[in-house]
N, C-alpha and C positions, 0 to 999 in steps of 0.2 A: 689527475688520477694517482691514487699509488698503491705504489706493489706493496705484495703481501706473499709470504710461503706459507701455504695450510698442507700439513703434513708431509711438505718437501717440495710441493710442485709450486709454483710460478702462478698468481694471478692480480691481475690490474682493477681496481674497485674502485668507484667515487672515494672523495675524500669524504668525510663527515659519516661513512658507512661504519655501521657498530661490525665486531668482530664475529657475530651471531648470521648477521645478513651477508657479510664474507664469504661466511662457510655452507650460507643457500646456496650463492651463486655458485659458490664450485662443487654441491651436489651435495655436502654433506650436511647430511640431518642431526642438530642439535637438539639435546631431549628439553621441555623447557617448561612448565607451569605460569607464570605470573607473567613472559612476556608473550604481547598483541602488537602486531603491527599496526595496529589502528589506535591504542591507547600509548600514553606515555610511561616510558617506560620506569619500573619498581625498584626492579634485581630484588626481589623478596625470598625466591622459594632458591635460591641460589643451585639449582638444579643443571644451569647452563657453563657449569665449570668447564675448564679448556686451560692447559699448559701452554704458558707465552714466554719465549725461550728468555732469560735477563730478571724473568721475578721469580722471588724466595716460593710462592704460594698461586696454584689455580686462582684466575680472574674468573668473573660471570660475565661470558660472552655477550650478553646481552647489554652490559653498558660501557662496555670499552669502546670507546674506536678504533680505529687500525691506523694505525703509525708506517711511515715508510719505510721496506725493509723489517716488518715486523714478523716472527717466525712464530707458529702459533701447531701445537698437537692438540689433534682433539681425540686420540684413543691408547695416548699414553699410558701407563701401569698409574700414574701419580692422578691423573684422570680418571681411573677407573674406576681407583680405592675414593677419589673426592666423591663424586656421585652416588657411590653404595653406600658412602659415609650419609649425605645429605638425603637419601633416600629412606634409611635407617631411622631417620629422626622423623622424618615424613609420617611413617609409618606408627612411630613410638604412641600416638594417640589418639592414631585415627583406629576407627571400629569394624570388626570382621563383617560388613555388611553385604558386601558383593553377591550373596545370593538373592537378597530382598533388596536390593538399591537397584531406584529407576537408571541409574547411569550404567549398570552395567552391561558388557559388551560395547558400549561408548567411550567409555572413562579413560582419560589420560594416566590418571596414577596408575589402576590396574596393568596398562598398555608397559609402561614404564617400567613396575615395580616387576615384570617379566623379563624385563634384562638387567636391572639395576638390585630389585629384590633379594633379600637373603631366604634361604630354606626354612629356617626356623628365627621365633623372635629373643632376644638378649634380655628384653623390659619385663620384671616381673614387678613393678610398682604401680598404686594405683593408676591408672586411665583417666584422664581428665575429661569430664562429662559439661557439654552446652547445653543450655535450655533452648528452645526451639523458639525460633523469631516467627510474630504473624507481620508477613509482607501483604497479607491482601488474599484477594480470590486469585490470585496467582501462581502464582509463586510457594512450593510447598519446601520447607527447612529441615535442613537436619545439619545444624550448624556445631556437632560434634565429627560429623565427614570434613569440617573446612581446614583447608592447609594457610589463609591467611593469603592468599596470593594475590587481593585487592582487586581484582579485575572486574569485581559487580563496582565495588565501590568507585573507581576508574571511569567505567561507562558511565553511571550515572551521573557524573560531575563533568565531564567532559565530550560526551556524545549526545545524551541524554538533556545536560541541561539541566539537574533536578540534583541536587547535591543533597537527596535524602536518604543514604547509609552512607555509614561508616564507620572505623573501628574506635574502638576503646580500651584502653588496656596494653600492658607487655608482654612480650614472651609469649607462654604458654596461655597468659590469662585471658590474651588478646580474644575480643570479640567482631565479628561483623554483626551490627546491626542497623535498625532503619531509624532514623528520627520518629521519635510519636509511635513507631512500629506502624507507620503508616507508607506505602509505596505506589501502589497500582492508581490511586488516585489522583498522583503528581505527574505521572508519566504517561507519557502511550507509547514508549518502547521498552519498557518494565519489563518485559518477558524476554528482551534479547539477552539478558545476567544469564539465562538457563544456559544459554549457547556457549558462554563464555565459561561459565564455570568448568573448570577440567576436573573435579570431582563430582558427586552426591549430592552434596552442601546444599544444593539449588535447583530443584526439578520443578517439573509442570505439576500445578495442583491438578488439572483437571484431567491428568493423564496419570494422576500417579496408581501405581498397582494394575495399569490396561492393560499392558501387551512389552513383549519384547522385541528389542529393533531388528532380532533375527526374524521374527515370523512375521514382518512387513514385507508389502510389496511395495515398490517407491516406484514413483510418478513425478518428472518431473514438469512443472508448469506454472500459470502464471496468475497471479490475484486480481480477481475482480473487483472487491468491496470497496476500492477506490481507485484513481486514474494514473496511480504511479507504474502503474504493472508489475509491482514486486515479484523479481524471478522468485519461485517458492518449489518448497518438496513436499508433493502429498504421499503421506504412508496411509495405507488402506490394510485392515485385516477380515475375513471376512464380508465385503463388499462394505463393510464400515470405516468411513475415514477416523482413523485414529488419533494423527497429531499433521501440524502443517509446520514447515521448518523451511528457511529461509537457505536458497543456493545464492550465489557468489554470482554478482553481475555488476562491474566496476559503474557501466554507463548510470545505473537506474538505482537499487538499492544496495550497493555493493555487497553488503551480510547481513543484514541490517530487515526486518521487516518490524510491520508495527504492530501490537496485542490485538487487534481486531483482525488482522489479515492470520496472527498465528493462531486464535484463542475460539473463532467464531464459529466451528465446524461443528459445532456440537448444534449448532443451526440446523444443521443437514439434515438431521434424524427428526426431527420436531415440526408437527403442523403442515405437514410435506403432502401431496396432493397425489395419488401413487391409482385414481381413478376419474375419464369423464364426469362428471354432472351436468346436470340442465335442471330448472328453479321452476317448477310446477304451478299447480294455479293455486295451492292452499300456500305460496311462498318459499316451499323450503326446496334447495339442491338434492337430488335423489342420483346417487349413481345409477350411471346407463353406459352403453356399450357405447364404442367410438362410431359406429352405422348412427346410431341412434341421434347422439351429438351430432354427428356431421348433418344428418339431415334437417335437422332444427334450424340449423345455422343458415342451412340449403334455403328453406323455405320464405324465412327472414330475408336474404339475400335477395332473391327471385321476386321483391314485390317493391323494391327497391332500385333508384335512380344511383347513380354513381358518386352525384354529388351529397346523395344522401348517408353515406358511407363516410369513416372515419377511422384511421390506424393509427395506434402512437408505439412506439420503443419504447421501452423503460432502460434503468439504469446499469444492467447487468449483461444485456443483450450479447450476443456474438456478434459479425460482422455478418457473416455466411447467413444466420438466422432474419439479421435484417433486410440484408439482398432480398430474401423471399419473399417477407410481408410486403418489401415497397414492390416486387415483379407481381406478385395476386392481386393488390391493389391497385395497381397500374393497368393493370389488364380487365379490372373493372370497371374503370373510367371514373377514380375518384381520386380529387385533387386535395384530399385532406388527410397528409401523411407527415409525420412529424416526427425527429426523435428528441427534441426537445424538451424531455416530460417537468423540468423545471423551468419552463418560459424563458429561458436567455434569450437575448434580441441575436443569435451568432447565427450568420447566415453558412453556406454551404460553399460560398464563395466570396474573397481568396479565401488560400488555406493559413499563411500567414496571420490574418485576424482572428482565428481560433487554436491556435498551438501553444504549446509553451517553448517560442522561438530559441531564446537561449541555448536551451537544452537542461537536463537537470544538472548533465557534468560542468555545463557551461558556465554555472553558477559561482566555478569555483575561476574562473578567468573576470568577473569583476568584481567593483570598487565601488558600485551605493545601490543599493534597491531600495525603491519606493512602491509601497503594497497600496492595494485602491480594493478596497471590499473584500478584506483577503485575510484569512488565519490561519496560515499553513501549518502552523500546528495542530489541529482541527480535522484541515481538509486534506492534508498528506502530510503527517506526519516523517518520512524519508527526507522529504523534499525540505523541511524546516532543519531538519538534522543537518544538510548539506546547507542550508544557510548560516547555520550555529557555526560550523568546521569553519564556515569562509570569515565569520567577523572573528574567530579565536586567531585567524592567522593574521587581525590587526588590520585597521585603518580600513574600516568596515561601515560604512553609518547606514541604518535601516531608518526608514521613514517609515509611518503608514498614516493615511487616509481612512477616518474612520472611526469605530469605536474603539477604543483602549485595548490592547490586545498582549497577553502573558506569553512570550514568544519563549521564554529561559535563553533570551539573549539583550540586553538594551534596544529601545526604541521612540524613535520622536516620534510622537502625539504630532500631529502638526493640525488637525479637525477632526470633525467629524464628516462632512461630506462637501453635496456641491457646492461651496463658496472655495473652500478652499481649492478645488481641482482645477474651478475656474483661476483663482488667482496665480496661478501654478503654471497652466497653458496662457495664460496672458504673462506670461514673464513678472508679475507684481508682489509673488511670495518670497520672502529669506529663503527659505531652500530653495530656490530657484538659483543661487550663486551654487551651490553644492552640486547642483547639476549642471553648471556646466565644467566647472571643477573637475569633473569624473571623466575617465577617458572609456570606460566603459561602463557605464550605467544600467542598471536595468526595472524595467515596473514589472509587475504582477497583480491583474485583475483578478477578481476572483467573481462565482457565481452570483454572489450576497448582492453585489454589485450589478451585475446583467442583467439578473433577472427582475432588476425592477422596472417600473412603471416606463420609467426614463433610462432604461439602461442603453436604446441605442446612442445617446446624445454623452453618456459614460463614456463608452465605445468611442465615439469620436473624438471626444476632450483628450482620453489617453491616447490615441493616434496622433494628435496634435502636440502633446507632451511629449512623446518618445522623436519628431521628426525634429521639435524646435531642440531638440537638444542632444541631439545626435543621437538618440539609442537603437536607430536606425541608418547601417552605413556600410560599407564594402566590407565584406569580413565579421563584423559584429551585429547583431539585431537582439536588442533589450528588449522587446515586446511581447510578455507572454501571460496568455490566458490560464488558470489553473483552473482547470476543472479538478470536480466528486465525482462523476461518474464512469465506469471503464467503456461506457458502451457509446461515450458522445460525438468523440472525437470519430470513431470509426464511421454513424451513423452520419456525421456529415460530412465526409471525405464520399458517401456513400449516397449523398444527395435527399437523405430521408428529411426534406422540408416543403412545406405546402408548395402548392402551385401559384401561379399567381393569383387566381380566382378561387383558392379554396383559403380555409384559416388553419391555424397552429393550434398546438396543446394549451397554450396560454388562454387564449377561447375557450377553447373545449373543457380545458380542465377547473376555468371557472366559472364555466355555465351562461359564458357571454355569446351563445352561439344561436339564441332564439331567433334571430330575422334569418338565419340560415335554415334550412329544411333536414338538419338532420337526425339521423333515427337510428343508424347502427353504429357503435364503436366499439373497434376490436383492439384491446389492450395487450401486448406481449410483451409481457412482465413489469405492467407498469402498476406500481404501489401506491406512490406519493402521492396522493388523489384526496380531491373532500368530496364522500359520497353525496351529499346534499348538493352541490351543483350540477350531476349526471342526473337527475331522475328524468324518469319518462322516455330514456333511450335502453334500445337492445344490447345488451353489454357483452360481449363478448372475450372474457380473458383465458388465455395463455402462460401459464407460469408453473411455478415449482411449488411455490410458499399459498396455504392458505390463508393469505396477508389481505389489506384491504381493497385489491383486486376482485381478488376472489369472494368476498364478502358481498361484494354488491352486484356479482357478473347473474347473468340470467343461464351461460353456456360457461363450464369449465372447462378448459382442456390441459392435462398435465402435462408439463414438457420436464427437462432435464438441469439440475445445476449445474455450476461451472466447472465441478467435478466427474459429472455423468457424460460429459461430451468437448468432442472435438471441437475448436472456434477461435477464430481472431481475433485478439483485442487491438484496438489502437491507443494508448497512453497520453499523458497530456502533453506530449511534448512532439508527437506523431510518428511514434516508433511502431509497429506492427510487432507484435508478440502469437506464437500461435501454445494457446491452452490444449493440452490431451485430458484425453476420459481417462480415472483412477479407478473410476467404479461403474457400475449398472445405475440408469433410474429404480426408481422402485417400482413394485406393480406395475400397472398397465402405462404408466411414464415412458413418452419419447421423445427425442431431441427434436428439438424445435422446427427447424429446418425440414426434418421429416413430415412434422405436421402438417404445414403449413404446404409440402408439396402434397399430400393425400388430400387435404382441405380441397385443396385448386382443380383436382380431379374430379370431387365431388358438386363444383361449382361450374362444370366446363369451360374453364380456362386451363389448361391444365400445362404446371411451368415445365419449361422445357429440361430439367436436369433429374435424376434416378437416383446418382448418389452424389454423397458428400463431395466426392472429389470432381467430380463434372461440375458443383456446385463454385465450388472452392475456384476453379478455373473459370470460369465467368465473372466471378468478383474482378480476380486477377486482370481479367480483360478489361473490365468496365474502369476499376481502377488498379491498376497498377502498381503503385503507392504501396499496397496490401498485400502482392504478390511476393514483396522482398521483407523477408519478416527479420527482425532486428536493426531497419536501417531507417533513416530518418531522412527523406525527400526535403529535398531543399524549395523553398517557397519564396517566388519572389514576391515584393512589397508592394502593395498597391492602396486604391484608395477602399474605405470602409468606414461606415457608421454613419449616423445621419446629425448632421448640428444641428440644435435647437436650443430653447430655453431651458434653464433648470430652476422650476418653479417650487420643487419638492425640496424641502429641508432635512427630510427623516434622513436621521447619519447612515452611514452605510455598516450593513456589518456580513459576518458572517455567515454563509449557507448551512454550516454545519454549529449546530451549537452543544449535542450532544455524538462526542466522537464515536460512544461505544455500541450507539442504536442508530443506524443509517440506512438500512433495507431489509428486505425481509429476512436473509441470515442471520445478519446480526440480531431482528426484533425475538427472532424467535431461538436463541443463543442461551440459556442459563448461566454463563458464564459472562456471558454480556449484561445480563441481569445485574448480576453482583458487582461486574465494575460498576454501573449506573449507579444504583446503591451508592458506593463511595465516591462516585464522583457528584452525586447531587450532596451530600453533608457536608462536600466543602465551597462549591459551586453557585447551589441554590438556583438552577433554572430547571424550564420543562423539559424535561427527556424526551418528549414526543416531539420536540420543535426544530425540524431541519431547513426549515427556511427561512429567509429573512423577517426580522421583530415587527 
């Protein structure tokens, strides 16, 4: 430890603490531009001046360290004038924009230049004018607002992984621009620059000129469109979400979300389902009143056996929402429930075999990961960033299993599929010395992987790998599954999978269910479908999006996005998060939950709960797990998967192959549109394609 006096009082700090983090800890706020505790650090915009008693001249708080016995003013006269000085200069070329710039009422300089600010300006020489960079459907420029403070260019090199901007030039001449002027197509956290930028310089395209962040109401809650459950802040104006912005959660995305979780809400407003239908005998969906639909459904139901019956989850689902489906369906006597909607072999039991044990923070306590059908770039975006952080701090080796995969950090190829995983659990591979090397190890499954043919015999091999090599042990468990979807983890914490005598989504959804007798399947919110295997069954969907759900259902019924209602997520690592409402559905739109309990009435079984919250507590009862929302239940290690041969050569790849189209918000996204756009002219695959090749 050592001492330090900050403006005469007495305080003890790590050694290696800069003179800037000194003066957090003892409460005083240092005004500052260019530094980020998460990037390294610049001293650029020299705005963090501080008197340190023994030097001729103000040092920049921000890259000194403190010395023992170091005496340091931060509100000095010599302080006052450095910072009105460097403020002065701030200002010398930047543009009277603050009535028409998105950042206003946000903006650090504005904030700043209120206590550091002069009345009037001294500069009567021309103004230096920037041409405007195109970064993409992103990202909107006004790169004569920029102070130079490098913190876009920073992330991207160093969080990001994508070293495509940076500056050129001196002094005044100095530019921030992008390589190619090409950005959003390299990245999938391109959009976090907006957050960082403490000027104008760098706003949201698809926000720019909407709304001002006074006339928002803010919400705060939790992202669905994949399974990291990025803490997020929804602003709503007008019952319209406006922009989605990323809050502070160290365990999961710390600040940090990805362009689909911030960029997709423009989803919301589009193809949205705000009325029942039911599909007539000339073919076409005719809106009708919710009596009307329910009776249809009635009717269909009442001539039907139980085993004739079939529910599946999709990917967005709530927890609370799936309790119902599986207690209606339960209470019908039908043993074909599932929320598998991408055929993973993951049972319901342990819970172990389907988590992401480690943890995401956990990630940052080992020494080698080994990926198996897995592109966390792709498929969580967060989660790869926190693998980027953990090999920057060295002595980091990443394997994968698999196809070739562009992580923006090094990676050994080691294959592409089963021969290799085999050689691996038989101790017979080179990297096999690497692991045991490792004192904490860890793999990472992924969907791409599960979901195929032979994914339980996957499943197994990786259980075998992580026990012969310790990634399983008192204190440490390297074993973790990475799910896409927010709603899977919760759904089988939740028991939503067949019975013994009924079959799964992977049947049903590919039309292998003919020697079975069934006839009705009721989908809630399930998209990922190839209509051409369903035909000849009563289709029944439930959703928000008129996605391909609803294209082929006989009965619609609207429910709510993950914006419109209350709901549990469970994450992939088995964190319970609870999402709130920001907004109303639209039209005749209700939450899910509710339907589903009206539905039940209309069927006489009718569930035993009235509202959310009696809802909500049954969960909690049946599991538990669910009840403690931010905490992560410890799972003990058991046996799972089933050994077999691995006759299949196809390599293994990724579930996700287009990041910025993955379910019905993002398909029906406009600004999703345009990333795909750029990211298929450098990429060259199908956008449509989210499962395995």
């Amino acid at each position: 430890m050592v001492k330090i006096l900050i403006d005469g009082i007495e305080y003890q700090v790590e050694s290696g603490t800069t003179v800037m983090q000194a003066c957090n800890v003892a409460g005083v706020e240092i005004p500052h531009f260019c530094f980020h505790e998460r990037l390294s650090i610049a001293g650029n915009c020299r705005m963090c001046l501080v008197e340190v008693e023994g030097t001729p001249k103000p040092i920049a708080s921000c890259a000194m360290p403190v010395a023992q016995n170091m005496s340091v003013r931060t509100g000095s006269e010599m302080v006052h004038l450095a910072r009105k000085g460097v403020m002065e200069f701030l200002l010398i070329n930047h543009p009277l924009d603050c009535p028409v710039c998105d950042q206003g009422g946000e903006c650090d300089l504005q904030d700043q230049a209120l206590g550091y600010g002069r009345d009037s300006s001294r500069f009567f020489e021309e103004k230096r004018a920037v041409s405007e960079k195109d970064f993409g459907p992103l990202i909107k420029t006004h790169m004569t607002r920029c102070i130079h403070c490098t913190r876009c260019v920073r992330f991207m090199e160093e969080v990001a992984g994508v070293p495509n901007i940076g500056g050129f030039g001196r002094g005044e001449d100095m530019e921030i621009t992008a390589s190619l002027e090409h950005g959003s197509d390299c990245s999938e956290m391109f959009g976090n620059i907006i957050d960082l930028c403490p000027v104008g310089a760098l706003t949201s395209k698809p926000y720019a000129f909407v709304a001002r962040p006074w006339e928002l109401l803010e919400t705060e809650s939790v992202d669905v469109l994949d399974a990291v459950g990025s803490n997020i802040r929804i602003d709503v104006r007008d019952k319209q979400v406006m922009r989605i912005t990323p809050r502070l959660h160290e365990d999961v995305n710390q600040e940090w979300i990805g362009d689909k979780t911030r960029f997709a809400y423009d989803g919301l407003r589009k193809q949205r389902l705000d009325k029942p239908y039911v599909r007539q005998a000339d073919g076409k969906l005719t809106p009708v009143s919710w009596d009307i639909a329910f009776e249809r459904i009635r009717r269909e139901v009442e001539k039907l056996d139980g085993t004739e019956l079939a529910a599946l989850a999709g990917d967005l689902c709530d927890a609370e929402s799936m309790l119902a489906l599986k207690d209606l369906f339960s209470a019908l006597n039908c043993p074909n429930i599932d929320c598998r909607q991408d055929g993973a072999v993951l049972q319901a039991q342990p819970r172990c075999s389907y988590i992401f044990n480690t943890s995401i923070a956990g990630i940052d306590q080992s020494d080698l990961c080994l990926l198996i059908g897995s592109n966390p770039r792709l498929e969580a975006p967060i989660i790869n960033t926190r693998l980027r952080a953990r090999w920057l701090d060295g002595d980091y080796p990443v394997a994968n299993i698999g196809k070739p995969v562009d992580l923006s950090y090094p990676v050994e190829e080691l294959g592409s599929g089963n021969q290799v995983l085999c050689e691996i659990s038989e101790g017979k591979h080179p990297f096999c010395e690497q692991l045991e090397r490792a004192l904490t190890p860890m793999l990472i499954i992924g969907q791409g992987a599960l979901a195929r043919a032979d994914g339980e015999n996957i499943l197994w091999s990786s259980k075998v790998i992580a026990e012969k090599y310790d990634l399983v042990r008192e204190g440490w468990n390297g074993f973790n599954v990475l799910h896409t979807a927010a709603a899977r983890v919760g759904g089988l914490d939740l028991g939503l999978v067949p019975s013994p005598n009924g079959i799964g989504a992977r049947q049903i959804l590919s039309g292998d269910f003919r020697e079975t007798p069934l006839k009705l399947l009721y989908l809630l919110g399930v998209d990922e479908i190839c209509p051409d295997s369903l035909k000849g069954l009563f289709i029944v969907y439930q959703g928000h999006h008129g996605d391909r759900g609803a294209n082929i259902a006989d009965v619609v019924l609207p429910g709510a996005a993950y914006t419109e209602k209350e709901g549990c997520y469970v994450n992939t690592e088995g964190r319970p998060q609870y999402g709130r409402a920001a907004t109303q559905p639209p039209g005749d739109a209700r939450e899910d939950w509710a339907i589903l309990r009206a539905l039940s009435a209309r069927l006489g079984v009718t569930l035993p709960y009235d509202t959310f919250s009696a809802l909500r507590a049954k969960m909690s009862q049946i599991c538990p797990d669910l009840g403690n929302p931010n905490v992560i239940s410890k799972s003990e290690w058991s046996e799972f998967g089933l050994q077999g041969s691995f006759g299949d050569t196809t390599p293994y790849s990724s579930a996700v192959k287009n990041y910025f189209m993955t379910d019905p918000i993002s398909r029906a996204s406009n600004t999703m549109l345009e990333c795909t756009k750029w990211f298929l002219a450098t990429h060259r695959v199908d956008p449509s394609a989210n499962s395995a090749d």
